[in-house]
C-alpha atoms as a printed R data frame, in Angstrom:
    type eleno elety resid chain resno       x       y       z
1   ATOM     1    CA   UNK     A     1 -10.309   1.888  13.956
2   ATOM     2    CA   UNK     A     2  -7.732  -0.244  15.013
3   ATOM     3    CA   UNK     A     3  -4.502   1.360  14.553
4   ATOM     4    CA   UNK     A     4  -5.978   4.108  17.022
5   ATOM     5    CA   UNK     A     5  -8.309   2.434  19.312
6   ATOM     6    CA   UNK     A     6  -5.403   0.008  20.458
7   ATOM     7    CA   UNK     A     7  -3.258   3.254  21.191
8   ATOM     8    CA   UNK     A     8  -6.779   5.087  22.769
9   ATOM     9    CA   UNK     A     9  -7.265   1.837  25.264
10  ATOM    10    CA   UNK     A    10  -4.020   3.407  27.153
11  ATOM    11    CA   UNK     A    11  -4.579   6.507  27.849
12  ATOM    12    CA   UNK     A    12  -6.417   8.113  30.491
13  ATOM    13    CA   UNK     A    13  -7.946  11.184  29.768
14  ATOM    14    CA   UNK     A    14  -9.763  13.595  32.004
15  ATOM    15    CA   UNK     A    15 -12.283  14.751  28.998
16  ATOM    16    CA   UNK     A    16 -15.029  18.024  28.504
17  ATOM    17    CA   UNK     A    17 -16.870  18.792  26.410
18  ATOM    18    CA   UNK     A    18 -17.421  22.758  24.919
19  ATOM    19    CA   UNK     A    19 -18.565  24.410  21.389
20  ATOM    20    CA   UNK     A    20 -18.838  20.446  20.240
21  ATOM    21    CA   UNK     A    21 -15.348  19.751  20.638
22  ATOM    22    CA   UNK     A    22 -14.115  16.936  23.446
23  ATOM    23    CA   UNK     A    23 -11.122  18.946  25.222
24  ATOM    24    CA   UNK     A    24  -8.466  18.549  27.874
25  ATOM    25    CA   UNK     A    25  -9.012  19.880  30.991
26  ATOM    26    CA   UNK     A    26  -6.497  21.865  32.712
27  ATOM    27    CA   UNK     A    27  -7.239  22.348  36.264
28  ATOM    28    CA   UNK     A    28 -10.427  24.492  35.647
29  ATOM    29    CA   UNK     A    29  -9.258  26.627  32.501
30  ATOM    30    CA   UNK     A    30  -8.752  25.201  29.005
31  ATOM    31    CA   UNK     A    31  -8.217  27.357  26.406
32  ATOM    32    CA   UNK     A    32  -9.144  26.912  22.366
33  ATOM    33    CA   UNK     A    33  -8.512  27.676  19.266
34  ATOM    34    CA   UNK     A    34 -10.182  27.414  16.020
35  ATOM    35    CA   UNK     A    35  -8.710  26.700  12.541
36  ATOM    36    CA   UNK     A    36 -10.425  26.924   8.781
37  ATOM    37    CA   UNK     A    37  -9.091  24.192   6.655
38  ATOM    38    CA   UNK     A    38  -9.673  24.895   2.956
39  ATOM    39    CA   UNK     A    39  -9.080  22.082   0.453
40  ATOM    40    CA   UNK     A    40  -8.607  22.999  -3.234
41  ATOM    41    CA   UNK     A    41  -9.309  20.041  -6.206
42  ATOM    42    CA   UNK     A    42  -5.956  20.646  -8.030
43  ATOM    43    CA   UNK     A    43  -6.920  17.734 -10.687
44  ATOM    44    CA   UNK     A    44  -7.929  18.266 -14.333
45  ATOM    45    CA   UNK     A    45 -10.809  16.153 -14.230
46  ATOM    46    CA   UNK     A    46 -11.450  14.209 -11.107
47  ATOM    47    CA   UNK     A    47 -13.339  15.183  -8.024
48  ATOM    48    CA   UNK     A    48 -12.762  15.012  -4.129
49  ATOM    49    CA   UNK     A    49 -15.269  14.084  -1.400
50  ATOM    50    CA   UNK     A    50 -16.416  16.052   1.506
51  ATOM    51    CA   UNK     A    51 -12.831  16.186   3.512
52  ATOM    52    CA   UNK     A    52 -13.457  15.076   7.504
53  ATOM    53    CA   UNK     A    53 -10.951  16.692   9.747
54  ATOM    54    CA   UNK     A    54  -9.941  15.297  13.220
55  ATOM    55    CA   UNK     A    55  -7.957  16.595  15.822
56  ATOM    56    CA   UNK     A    56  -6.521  13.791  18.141
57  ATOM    57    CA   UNK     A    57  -3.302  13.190  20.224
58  ATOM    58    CA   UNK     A    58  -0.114  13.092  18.241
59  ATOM    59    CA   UNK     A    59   1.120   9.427  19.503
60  ATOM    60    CA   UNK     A    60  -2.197   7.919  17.769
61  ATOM    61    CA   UNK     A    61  -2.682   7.486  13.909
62  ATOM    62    CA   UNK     A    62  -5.983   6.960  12.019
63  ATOM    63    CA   UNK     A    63  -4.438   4.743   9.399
64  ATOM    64    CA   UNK     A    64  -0.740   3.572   9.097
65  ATOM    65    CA   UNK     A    65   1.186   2.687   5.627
66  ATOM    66    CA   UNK     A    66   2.159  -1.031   5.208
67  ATOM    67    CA   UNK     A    67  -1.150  -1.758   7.589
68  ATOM    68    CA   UNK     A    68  -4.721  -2.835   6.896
69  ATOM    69    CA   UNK     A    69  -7.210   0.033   6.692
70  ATOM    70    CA   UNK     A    70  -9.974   0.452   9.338
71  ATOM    71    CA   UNK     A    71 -13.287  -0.072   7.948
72  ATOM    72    CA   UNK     A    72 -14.100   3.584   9.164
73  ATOM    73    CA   UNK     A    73 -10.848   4.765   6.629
74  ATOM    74    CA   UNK     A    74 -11.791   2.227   4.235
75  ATOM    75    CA   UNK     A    75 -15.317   3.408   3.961
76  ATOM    76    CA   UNK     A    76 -14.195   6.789   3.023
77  ATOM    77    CA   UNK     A    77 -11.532   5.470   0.237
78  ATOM    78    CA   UNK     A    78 -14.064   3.563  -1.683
79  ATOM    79    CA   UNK     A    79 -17.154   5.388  -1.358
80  ATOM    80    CA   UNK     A    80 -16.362   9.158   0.573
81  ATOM    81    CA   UNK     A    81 -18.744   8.191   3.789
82  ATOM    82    CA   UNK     A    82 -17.220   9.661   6.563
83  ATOM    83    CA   UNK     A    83 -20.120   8.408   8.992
84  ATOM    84    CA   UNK     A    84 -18.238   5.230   9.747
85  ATOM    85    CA   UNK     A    85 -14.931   6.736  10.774
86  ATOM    86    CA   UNK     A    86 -17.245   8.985  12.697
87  ATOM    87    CA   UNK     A    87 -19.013   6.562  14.637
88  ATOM    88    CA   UNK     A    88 -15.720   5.147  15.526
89  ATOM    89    CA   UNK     A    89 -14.175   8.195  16.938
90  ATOM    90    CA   UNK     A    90 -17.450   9.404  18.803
91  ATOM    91    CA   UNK     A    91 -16.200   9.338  22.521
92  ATOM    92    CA   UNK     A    92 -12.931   7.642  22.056
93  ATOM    93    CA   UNK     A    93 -10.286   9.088  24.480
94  ATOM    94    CA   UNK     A    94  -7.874  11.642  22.995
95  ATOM    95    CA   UNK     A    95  -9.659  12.543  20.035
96  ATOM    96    CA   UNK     A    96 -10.729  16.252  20.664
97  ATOM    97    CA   UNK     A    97 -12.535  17.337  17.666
98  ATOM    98    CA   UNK     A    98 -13.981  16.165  14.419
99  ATOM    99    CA   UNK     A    99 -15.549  18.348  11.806
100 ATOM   100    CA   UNK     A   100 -16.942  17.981   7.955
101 ATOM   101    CA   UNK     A   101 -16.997  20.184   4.973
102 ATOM   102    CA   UNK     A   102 -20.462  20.838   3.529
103 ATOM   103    CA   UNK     A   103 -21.580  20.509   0.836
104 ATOM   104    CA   UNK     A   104 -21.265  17.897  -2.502
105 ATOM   105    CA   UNK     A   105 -17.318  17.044  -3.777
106 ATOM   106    CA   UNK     A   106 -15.103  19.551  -4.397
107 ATOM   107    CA   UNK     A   107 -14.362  19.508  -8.553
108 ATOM   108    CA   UNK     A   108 -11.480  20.969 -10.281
109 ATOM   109    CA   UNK     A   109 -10.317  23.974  -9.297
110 ATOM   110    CA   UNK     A   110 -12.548  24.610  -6.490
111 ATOM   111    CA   UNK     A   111 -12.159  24.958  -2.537
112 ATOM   112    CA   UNK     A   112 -14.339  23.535   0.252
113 ATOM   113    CA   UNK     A   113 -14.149  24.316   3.980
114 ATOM   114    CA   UNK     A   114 -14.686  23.262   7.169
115 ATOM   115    CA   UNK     A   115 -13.793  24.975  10.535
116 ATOM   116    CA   UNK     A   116 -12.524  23.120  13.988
117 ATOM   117    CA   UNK     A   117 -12.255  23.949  17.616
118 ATOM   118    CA   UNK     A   118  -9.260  22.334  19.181
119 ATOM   119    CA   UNK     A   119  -8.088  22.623  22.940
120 ATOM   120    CA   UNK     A   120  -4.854  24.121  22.761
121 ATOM   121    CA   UNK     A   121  -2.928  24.099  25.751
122 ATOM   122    CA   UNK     A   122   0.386  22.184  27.288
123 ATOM   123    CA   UNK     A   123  -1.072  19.065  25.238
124 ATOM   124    CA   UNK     A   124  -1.546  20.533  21.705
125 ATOM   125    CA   UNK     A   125  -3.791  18.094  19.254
126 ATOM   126    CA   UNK     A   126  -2.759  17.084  15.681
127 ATOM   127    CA   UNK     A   127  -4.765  17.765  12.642
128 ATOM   128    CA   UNK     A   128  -5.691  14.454  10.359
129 ATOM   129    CA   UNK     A   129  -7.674  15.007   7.247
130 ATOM   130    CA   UNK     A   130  -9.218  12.291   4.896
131 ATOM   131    CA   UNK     A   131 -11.255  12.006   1.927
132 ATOM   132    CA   UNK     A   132 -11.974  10.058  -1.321
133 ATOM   133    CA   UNK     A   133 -10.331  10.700  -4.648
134 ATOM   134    CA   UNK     A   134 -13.532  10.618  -6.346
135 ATOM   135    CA   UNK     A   135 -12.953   8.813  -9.308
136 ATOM   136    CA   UNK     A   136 -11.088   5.982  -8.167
137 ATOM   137    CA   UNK     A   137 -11.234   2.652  -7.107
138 ATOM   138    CA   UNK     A   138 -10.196   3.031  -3.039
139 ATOM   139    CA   UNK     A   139  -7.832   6.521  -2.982
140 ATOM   140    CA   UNK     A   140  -7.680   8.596  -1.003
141 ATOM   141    CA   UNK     A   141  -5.787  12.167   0.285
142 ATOM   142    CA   UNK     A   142  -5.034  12.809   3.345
143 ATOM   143    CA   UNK     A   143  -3.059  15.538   5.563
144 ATOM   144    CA   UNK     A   144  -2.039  12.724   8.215
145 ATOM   145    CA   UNK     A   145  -1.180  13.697  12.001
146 ATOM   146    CA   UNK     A   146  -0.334  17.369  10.952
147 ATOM   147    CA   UNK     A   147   1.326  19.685  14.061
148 ATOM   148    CA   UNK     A   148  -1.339  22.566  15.352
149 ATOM   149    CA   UNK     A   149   1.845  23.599  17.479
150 ATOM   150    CA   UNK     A   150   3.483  25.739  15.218
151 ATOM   151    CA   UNK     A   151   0.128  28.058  15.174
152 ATOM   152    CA   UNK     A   152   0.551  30.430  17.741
153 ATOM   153    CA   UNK     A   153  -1.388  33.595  16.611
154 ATOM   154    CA   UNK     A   154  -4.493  34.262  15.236
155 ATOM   155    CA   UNK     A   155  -4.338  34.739  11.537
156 ATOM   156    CA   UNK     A   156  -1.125  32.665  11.046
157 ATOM   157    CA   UNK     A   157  -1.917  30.661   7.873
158 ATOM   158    CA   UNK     A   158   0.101  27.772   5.824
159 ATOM   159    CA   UNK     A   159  -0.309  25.689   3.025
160 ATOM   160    CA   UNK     A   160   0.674  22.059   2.289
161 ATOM   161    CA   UNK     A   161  -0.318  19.560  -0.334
162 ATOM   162    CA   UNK     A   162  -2.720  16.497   0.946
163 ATOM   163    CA   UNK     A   163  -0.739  13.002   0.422
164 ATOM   164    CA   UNK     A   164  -2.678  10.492  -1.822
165 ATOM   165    CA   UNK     A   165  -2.893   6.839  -0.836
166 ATOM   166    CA   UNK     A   166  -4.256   3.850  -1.521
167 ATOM   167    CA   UNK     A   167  -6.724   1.746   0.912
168 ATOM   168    CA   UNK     A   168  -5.864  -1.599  -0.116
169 ATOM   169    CA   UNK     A   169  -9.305  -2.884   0.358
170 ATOM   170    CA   UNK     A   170  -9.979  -3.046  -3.439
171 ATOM   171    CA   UNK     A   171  -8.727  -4.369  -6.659
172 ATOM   172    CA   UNK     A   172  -7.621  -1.200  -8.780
173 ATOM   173    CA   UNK     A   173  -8.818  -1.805 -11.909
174 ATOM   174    CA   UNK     A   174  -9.390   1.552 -13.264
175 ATOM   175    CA   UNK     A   175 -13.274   0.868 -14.563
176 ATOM   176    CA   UNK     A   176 -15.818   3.314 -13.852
177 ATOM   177    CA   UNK     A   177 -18.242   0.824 -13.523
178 ATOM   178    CA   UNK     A   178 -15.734  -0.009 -10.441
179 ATOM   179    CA   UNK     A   179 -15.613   3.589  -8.872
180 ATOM   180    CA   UNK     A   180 -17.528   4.520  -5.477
181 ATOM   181    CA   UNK     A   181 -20.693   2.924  -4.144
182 ATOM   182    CA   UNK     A   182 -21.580   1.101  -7.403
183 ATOM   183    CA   UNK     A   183 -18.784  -1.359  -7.183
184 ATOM   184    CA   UNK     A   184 -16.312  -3.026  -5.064
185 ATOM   185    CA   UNK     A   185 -14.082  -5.175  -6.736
186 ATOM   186    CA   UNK     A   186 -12.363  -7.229  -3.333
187 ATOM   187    CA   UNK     A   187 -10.695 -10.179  -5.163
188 ATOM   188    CA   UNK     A   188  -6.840  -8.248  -6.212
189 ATOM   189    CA   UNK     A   189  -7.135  -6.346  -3.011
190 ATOM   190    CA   UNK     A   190  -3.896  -5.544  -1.722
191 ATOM   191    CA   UNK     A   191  -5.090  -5.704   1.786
192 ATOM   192    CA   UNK     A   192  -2.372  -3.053   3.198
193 ATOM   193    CA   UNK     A   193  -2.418   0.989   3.065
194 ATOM   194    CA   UNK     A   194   0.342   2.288   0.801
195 ATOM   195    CA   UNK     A   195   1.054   5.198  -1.337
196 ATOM   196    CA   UNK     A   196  -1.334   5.541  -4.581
197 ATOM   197    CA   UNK     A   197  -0.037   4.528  -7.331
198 ATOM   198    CA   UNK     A   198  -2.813   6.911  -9.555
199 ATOM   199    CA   UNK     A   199  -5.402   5.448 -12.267
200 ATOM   200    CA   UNK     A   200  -4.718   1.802 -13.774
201 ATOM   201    CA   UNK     A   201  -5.053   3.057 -17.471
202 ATOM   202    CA   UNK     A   202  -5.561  -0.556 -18.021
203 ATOM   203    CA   UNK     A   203  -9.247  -0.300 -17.186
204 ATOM   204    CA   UNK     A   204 -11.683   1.574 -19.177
205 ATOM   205    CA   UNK     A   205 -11.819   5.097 -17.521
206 ATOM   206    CA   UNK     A   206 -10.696   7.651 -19.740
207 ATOM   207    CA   UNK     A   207  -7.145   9.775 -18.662
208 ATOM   208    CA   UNK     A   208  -8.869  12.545 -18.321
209 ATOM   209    CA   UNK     A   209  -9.618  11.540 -14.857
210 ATOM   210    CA   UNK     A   210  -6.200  10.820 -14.066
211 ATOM   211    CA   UNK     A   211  -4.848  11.726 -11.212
212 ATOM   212    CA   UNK     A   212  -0.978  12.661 -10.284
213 ATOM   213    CA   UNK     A   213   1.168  13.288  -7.186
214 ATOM   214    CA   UNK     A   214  -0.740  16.201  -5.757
215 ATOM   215    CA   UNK     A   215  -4.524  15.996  -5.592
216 ATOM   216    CA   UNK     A   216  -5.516  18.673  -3.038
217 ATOM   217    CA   UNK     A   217  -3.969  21.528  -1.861
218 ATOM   218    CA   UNK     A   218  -4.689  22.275   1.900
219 ATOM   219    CA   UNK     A   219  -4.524  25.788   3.640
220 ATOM   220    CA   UNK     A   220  -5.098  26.051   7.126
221 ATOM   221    CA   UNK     A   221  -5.440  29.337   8.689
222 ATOM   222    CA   UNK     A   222  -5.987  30.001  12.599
223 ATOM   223    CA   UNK     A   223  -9.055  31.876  13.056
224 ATOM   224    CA   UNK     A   224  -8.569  32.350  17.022
């Protein structure tokens, strides 16, 4: 977590906790709200891991293009455990919230959901959501530092597509054999985030699995 835990080491939050989720404290009153995120598979033939959202402070990022990967981000590109990134977050100053969709992946064509209770007062969070592009080598989509502000009623609901990127913490060489915990392949790393450039067709996973611009679709609605 380094991107965010340099940023975090700054700040000085006066933190409590309610419902599970760390909030900002406004004199004595701080107020809530609660969002359901659901994520639809939009792939042919691929699958996507149990999403983790996160609701943290808009001047901090999780991950950051053209920069190495945390191990906590990393961990969910290559494999889809979210427990590292967790562990990482538990605590830290101005992150509010984090919450995890039950359940196994999401396959084609289906929808997985998670809700999350966010403080929402002068200081209104951001919304970051990660998870693996199942079949892969280290990709991953994510919804990254998306505005809460713009939700102002209950029942106000949009939809966006997830961006997919790449980890850069392993080689993608498009062999199954390669894909999640089974296999790691570190040696034509890239070593930096960037944008995913989809399946290596080189290797010897079929196309079926292929994956284009738009893996997930993302709705969020405000519950309350």
């Amino acid at each position: 977590m380094k991107h965010i835990m340099r940023k975090l080491v700054t700040l000085s939050i006066a933190a409590c906790t309610m419902g599970g989720a760390t909030a900002l404290q406004a004199g004595n009153q701080v107020r809530y709200a609660t969002f359901e995120v659901k994520v639809q598979n939009v792939t042919a033939n691929n699958a996507v891991s149990p999403f983790l959202l996160v609701a943290h402070r808009s001047d901090q990022s999780l991950f950051e293009v053209g920069a190495a990967a945390s191990p906590g981000v990393a961990a969910i590109a290559e494999t889809g455990d979210t427990s590292v990134l967790e562990e990482a977050l538990e605590g830290a100053n101005g992150v509010f919230a984090t919450a995890k969709a039950a359940g196994g992946p999401t396959m084609p064509g289906k929808v997985s959901v998670a809700r999350i209770t966010v403080p929402y007062s002068k200081r209104v969070p951001v919304l970051t959501l990660l998870a693996m592009i199942g079949k892969s080598n280290d990709s991953f989509v994510s919804l990254n530092s998306y505005p809460l502000s713009s939700f102002r009623w209950a029942g106000q609901e949009k939809t966006v597509f997830a961006g997919n990127f790449d980890a850069g913490s392993e080689e993608n060489t498009g062999n199954v054999e390669d894909f999640g915990p089974g296999g790691n392949p570190t040696d034509g790393a890239e070593g930096l985030v960037s944008y995913d450039r989809g399946l290596n067709l080189r290797g010897n996973a079929p196309e079926s699995i292929a994956w284009g611009p738009k893996v997930a679709r993302v709705t969020i609605k405000r519950i309350r």
